[in-house]
C-alpha positions as CSV (number, residue, x, y, z in Angstrom):
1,X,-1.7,9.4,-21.1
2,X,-3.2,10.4,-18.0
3,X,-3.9,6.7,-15.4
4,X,-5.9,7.1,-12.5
5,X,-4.7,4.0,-10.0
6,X,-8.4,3.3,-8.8
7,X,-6.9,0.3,-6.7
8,X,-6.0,1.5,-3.4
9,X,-3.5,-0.7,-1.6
10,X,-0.9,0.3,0.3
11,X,0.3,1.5,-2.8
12,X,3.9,1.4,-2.7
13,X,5.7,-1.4,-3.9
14,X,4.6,-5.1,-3.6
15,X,7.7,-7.3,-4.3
16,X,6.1,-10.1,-5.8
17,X,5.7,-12.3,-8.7
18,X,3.8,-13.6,-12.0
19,X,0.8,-12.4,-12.8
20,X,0.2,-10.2,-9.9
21,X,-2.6,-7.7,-9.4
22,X,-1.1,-5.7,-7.1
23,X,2.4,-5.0,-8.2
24,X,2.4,-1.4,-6.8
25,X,-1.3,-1.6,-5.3
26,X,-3.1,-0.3,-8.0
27,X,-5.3,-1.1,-11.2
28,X,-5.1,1.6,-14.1
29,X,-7.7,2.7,-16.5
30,X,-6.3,4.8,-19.3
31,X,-8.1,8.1,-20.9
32,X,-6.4,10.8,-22.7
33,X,-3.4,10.7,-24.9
34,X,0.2,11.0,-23.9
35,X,1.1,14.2,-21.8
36,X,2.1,17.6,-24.0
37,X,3.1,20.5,-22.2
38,X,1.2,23.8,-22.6
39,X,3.4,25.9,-21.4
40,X,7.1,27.7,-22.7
41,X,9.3,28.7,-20.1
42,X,11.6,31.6,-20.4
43,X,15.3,30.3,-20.6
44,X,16.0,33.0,-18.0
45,X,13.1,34.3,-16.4
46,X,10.4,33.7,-14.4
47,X,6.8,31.9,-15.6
48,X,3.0,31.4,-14.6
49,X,3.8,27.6,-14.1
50,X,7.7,27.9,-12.0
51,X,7.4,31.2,-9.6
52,X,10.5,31.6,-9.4
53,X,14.4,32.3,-11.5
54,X,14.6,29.8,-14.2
55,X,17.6,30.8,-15.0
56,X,19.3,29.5,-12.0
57,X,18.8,26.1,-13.8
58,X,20.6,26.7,-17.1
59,X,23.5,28.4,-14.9
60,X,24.0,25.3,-13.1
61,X,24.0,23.0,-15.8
62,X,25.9,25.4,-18.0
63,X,29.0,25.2,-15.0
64,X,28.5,21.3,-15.4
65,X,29.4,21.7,-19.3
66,X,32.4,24.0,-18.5
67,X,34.1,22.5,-15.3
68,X,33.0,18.7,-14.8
69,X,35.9,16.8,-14.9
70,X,34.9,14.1,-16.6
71,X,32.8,15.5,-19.6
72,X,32.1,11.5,-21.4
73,X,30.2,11.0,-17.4
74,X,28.0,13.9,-19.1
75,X,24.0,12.5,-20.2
76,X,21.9,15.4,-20.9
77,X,18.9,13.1,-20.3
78,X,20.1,11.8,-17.2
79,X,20.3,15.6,-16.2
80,X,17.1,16.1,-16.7
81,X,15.5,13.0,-15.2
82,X,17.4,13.5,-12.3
83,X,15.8,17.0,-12.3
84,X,12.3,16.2,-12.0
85,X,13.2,13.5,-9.7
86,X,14.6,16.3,-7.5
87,X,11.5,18.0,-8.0
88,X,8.9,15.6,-7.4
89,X,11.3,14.8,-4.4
90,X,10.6,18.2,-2.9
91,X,6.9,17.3,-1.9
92,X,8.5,14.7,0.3
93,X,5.8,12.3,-0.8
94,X,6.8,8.4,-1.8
95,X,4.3,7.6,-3.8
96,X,4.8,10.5,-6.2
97,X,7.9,9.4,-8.1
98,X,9.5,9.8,-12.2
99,X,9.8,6.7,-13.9
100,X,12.9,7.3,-16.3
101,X,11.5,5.9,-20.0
102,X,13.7,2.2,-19.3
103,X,11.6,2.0,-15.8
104,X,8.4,3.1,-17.4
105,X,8.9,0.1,-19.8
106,X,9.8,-2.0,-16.8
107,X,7.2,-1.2,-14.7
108,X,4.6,-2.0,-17.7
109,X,6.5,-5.2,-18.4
110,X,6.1,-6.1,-14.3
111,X,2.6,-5.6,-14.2
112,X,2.0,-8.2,-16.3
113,X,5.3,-10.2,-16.6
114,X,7.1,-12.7,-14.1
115,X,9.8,-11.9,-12.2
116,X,11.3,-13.3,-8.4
117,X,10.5,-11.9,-5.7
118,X,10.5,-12.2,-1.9
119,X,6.3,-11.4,-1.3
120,X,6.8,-8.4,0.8
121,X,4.9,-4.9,0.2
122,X,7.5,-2.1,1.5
123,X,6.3,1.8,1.8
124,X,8.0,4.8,3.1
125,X,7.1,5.4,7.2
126,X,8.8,8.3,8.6
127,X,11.3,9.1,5.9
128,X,12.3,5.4,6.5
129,X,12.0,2.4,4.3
130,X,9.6,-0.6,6.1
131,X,8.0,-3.8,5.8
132,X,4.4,-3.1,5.5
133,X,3.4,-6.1,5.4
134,X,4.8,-10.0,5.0
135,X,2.5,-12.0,2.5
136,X,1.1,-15.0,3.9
137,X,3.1,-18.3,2.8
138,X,5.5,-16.3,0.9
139,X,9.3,-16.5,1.4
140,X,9.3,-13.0,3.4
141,X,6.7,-14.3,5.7
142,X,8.8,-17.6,6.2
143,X,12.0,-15.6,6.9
144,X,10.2,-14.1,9.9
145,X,9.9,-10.6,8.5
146,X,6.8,-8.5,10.6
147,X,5.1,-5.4,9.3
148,X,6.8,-2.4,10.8
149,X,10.4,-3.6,10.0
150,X,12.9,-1.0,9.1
151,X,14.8,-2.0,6.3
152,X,18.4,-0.4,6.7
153,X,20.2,-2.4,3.6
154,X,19.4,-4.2,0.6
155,X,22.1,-6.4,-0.8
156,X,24.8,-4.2,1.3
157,X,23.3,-0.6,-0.3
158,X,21.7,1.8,2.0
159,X,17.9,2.4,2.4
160,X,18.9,6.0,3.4
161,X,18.0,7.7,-0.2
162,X,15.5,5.1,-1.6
163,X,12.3,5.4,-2.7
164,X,10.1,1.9,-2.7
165,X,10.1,2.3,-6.3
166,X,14.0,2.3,-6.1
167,X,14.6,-0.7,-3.6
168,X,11.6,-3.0,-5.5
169,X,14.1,-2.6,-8.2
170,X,16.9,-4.0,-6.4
171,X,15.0,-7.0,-4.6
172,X,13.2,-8.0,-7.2
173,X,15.3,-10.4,-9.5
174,X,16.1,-14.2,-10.8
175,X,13.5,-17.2,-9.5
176,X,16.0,-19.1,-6.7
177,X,18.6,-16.2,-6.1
178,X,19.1,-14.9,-2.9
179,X,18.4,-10.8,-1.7
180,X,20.1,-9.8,2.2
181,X,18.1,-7.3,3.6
182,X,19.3,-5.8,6.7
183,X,16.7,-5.4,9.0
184,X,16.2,-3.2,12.6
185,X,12.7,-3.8,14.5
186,X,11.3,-2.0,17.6
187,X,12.9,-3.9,20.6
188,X,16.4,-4.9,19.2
189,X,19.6,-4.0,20.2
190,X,21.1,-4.2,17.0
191,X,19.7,-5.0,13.3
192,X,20.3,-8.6,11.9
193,X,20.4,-9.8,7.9
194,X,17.8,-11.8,6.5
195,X,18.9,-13.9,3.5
196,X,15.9,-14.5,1.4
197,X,15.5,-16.9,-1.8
198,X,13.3,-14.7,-4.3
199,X,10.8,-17.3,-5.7
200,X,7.7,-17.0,-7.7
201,X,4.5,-17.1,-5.4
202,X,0.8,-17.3,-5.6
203,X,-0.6,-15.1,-2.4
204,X,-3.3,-16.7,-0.7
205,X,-6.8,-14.5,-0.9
206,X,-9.0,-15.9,2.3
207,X,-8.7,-18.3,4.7
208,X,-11.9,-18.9,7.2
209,X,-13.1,-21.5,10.2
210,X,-15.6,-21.4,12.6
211,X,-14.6,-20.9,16.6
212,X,-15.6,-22.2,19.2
213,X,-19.1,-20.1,20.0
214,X,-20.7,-19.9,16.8
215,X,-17.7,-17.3,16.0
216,X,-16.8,-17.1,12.2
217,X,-13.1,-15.9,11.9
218,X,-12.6,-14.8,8.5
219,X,-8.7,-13.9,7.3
220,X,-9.2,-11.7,4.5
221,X,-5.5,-11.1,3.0
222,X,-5.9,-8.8,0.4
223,X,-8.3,-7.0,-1.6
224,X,-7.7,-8.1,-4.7
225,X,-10.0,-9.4,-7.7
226,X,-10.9,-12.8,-6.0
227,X,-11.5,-11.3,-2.8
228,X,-15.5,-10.3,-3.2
229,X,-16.6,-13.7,-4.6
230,X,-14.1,-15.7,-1.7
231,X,-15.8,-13.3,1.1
232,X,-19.4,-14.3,-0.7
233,X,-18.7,-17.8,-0.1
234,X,-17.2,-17.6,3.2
235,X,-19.8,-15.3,4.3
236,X,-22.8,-17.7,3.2
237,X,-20.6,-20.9,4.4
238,X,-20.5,-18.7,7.9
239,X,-24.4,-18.2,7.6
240,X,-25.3,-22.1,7.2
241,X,-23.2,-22.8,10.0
242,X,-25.4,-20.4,12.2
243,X,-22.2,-17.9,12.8
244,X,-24.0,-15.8,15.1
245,X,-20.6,-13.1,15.6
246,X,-17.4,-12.7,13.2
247,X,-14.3,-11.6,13.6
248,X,-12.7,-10.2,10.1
249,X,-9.0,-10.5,10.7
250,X,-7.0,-7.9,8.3
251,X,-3.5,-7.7,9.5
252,X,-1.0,-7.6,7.2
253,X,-3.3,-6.8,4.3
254,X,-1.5,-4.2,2.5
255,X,-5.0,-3.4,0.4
256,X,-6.1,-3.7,-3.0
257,X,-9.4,-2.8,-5.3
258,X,-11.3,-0.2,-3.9
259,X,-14.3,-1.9,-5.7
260,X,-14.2,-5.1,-3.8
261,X,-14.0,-3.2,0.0
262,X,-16.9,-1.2,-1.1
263,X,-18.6,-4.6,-2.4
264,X,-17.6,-6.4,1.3
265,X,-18.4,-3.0,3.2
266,X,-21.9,-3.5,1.4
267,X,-22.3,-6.9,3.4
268,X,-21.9,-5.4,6.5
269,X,-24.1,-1.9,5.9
270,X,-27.2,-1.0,4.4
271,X,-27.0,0.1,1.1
272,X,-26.2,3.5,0.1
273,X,-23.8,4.0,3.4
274,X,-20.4,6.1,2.9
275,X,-17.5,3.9,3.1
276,X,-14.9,6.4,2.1
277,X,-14.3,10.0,1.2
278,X,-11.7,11.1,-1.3
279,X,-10.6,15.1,-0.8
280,X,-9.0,16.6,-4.2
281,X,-6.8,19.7,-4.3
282,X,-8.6,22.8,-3.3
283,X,-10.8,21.2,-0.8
284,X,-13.2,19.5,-3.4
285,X,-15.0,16.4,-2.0
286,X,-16.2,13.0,-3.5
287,X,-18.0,10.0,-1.3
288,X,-18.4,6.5,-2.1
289,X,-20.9,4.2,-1.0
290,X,-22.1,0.6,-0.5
291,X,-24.3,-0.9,-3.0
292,X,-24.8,-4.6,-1.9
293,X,-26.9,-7.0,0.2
294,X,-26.7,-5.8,3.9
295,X,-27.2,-9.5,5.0
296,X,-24.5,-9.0,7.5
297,X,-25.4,-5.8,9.0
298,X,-26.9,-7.2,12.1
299,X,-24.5,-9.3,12.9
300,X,-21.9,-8.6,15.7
301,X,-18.1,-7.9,13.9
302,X,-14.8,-7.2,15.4
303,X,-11.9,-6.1,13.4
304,X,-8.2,-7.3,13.9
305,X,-6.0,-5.0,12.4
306,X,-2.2,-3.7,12.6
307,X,0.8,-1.8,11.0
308,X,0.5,-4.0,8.2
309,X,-3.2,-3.1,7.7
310,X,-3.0,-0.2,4.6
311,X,-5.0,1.4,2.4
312,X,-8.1,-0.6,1.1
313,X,-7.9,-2.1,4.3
314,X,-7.9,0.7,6.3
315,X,-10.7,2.3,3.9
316,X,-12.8,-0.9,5.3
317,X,-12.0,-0.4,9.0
318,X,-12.8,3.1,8.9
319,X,-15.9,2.6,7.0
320,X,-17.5,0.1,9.5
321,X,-16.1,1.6,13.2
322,X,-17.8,4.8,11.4
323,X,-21.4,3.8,10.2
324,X,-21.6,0.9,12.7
325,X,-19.3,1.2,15.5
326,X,-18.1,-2.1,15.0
327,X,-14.2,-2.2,17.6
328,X,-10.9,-2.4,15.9
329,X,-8.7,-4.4,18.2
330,X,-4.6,-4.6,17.6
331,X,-2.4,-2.1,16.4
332,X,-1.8,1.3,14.7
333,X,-2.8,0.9,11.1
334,X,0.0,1.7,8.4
335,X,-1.3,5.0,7.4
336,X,-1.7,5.1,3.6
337,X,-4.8,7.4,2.8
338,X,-4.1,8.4,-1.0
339,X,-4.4,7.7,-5.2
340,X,-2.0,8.5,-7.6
341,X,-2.5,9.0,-11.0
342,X,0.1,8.5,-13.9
343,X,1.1,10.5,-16.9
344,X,2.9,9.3,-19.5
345,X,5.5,11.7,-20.4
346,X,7.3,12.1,-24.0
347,X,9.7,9.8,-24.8
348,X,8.9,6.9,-22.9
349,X,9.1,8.5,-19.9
350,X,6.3,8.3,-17.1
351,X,5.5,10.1,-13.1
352,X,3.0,8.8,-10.7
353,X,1.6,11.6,-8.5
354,X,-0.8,11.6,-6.0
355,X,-3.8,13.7,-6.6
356,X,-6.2,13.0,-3.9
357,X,-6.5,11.5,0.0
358,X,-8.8,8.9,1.9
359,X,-11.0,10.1,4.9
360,X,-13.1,7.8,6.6
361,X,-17.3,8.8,6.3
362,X,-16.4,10.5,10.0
363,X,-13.8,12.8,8.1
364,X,-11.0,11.4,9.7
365,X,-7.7,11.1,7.9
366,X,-6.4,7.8,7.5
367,X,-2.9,8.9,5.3
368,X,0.0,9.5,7.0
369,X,-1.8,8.7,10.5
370,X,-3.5,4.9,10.0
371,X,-6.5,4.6,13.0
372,X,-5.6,4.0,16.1
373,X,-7.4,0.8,17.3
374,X,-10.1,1.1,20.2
375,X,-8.6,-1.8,22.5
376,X,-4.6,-1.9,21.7
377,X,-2.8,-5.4,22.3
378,X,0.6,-5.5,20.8
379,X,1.9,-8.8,19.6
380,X,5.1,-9.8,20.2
381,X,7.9,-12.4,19.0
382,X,7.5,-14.2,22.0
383,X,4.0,-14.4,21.2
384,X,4.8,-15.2,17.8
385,X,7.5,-18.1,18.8
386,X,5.1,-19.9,21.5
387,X,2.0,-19.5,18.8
388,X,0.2,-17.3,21.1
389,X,-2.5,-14.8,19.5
390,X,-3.3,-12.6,22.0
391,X,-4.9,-9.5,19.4
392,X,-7.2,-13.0,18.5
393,X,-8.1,-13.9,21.9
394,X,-9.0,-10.4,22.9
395,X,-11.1,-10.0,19.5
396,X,-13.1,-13.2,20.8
397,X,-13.6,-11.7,24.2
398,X,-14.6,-8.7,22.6
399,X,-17.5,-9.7,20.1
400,X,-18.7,-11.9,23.1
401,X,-19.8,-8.8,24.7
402,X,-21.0,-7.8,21.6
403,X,-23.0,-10.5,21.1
404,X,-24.3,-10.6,24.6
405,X,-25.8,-7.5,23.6
């Protein structure tokens, strides 16, 4: 059963809990029936599918049968799970991974179940498992973990090998038991272990307030279904209170529906403007575009964003420094430009693969690379400790100058 993942977060692995949208940063609509192969491969040959020795396969596992020392260690299924694992490995993507027929049925059961968590999303940056972003209010964001953390140990195991499929599985567990993650971030001398209670958490959607200066500052933390009607009423809220410049804050939002940033990019452009172009194999091209109300399209917007910034997010950004030229101001986005699509496989047995990327209207690429913001102002744990907000304070000066315009 083929799944195209038409939600667009950062797309990796959302440790969270309950009912959550967003386990991995995608919504699924099925179409199609379960996967059956159309091809037969030679046992020792070569084929139109595989270009190259089949045969070299069967030798190997045929040595296994005769020599391992242990035969009763021997699962033929295992074998061949850990096959395509290797294979899918070979593309050195992270979001294209096998899910073995016991996690298919888990990661079903998680998109809809309950189960603890620590309300981090972790993805794959340079071969190396990361934070990509801390959830607001959630027990990751209260441990002090920052988007961009290299996670080097989970629970004493290391990260080296793991996929975020494969570490969500070890974090995630029990309501009020406790995961160690060890963790190294730019600047240290040395990593340090974070003990964190896994607990069941609602994730905030939008916060807002008005600044000083008829600014609105809206906090947008995720893209998910709630988001387009809490940006409607924040946005109109904004408008009564004659906001006359905004500053739309999406650090650390790790993405979500690619419906709802196309319904928010609509506020901001007039309709029928790209917001994002998705590139298949072969070159083949598909844009999207706003259809909404364009009753914020005159008004001055500055964007904060950062490493934790991914995916929907990013879609967003790139959408409105392209049509409008609105500034991005903070750091280097997270970088995840691409969808996936499932197949479920006989026997239970599932693989997520990615089958297309993001560019932004400009034809930039967002995956792998994130956009680079056009005034850059790190922020720092000693920022963080003395509640100083210095990517905030430069946004303000920022839209000022926009809105002395």
């Amino acid at each position: 059963m083929k799944k195209v993942w038409q939600k667009v977060t950062a797309g990796v692995a959302v440790l969270l809990f309950g009912a959550v949208l967003f386990y991995v940063g995608f919504q699924f609509g099925t179409s199609g029936k379960t996967y059956e192969s159309q091809y037969s491969i030679p046992a020792n040959g070569t084929s139109t599918l595989l270009n190259a020795n089949f045969s070299l396969f069967w030798d190997a596992i045929q040595i296994v049968k005769d020599k391992f020392y242990d035969p009763s260690a021997i699962n033929d299924n295992q074998m061949l799970y850990g096959a395509i694992n290797g294979a899918l490995g070979s593309l050195g993507d992270p979001y294209s991974v096998f899910f073995s027929p016991s996690d298919a049925a888990k990661f079903s059961q998680d998109l809809s179940g309950s189960f603890g968590g620590i309300g981090a999303e972790i993805g794959t940056k340079n071969n190396q498992l990361v934070v990509i972003s801390p959830l607001k209010g959630t027990p990751a964001d209260n441990a002090g973990l920052r988007s961009g953390d290299q996670i080097l140990q989970v629970d004493g195991t290391s990260t080296a090998a793991m996929t975020p499929d494969e570490a969500v599985k070890i974090i995630r567990g029990d309501i009020g038991t406790k995961v160690s993650l060890l963790i190294m971030r730019d600047g240290w001398s040395q990593p340090k272990t974070f003990a964190i209670m896994r607990a069941l958490i609602n994730v905030p959607t939008l916060d807002w307030k008005m600044l000083p200066g008829n600014i609105a500052d809206i906090e947008l933390y995720n893209f998910d279904a709630n988001a387009g009607t809490e940006f409607y009423n924040a946005a109109l809220q904004a408008l009564l209170q004659n906001a006359h410049g905004m500053i739309l804050d999406l650090r650390d939002n790790p993405g979500g529906f690619l419906d709802v940033a196309q319904n928010i990019a609509g506020w901001f452009m007039k309709r029928g403007s790209p917001v994002v172009i998705e590139r298949f194999r072969g070159g083949a091209e598909q844009t999207l575009y706003t259809n909404g109300n364009g009753a914020l399209a005159q008004m001055p917007v500055v964007l904060l964003v950062n490493g934790g910034s991914a995916s929907a997010a990013e879609i967003l950004s790139g959408a409105l420094r392209d049509n409008r030229g609105v500034k991005l101001v903070g750091v280097q986005t997270f970088g995840k430009g691409s969808v996936q699509e499932i197949e479920d496989l006989p026997g239970g047995a599932s693989m997520k693969v990615s089958i297309a990327e993001w560019l932004t209207p400009n034809g930039t690429t967002i995956n792998k690379i994130g956009l680079k913001p056009d005034d850059i102002v790190p922020l720092t744990d000693q920022n963080i400790q003395n509640k100083q907000d210095p990517q905030l304070e430069k946004a303000i000066e920022v839209l000022k100058q926009e809105m002395g315009k």
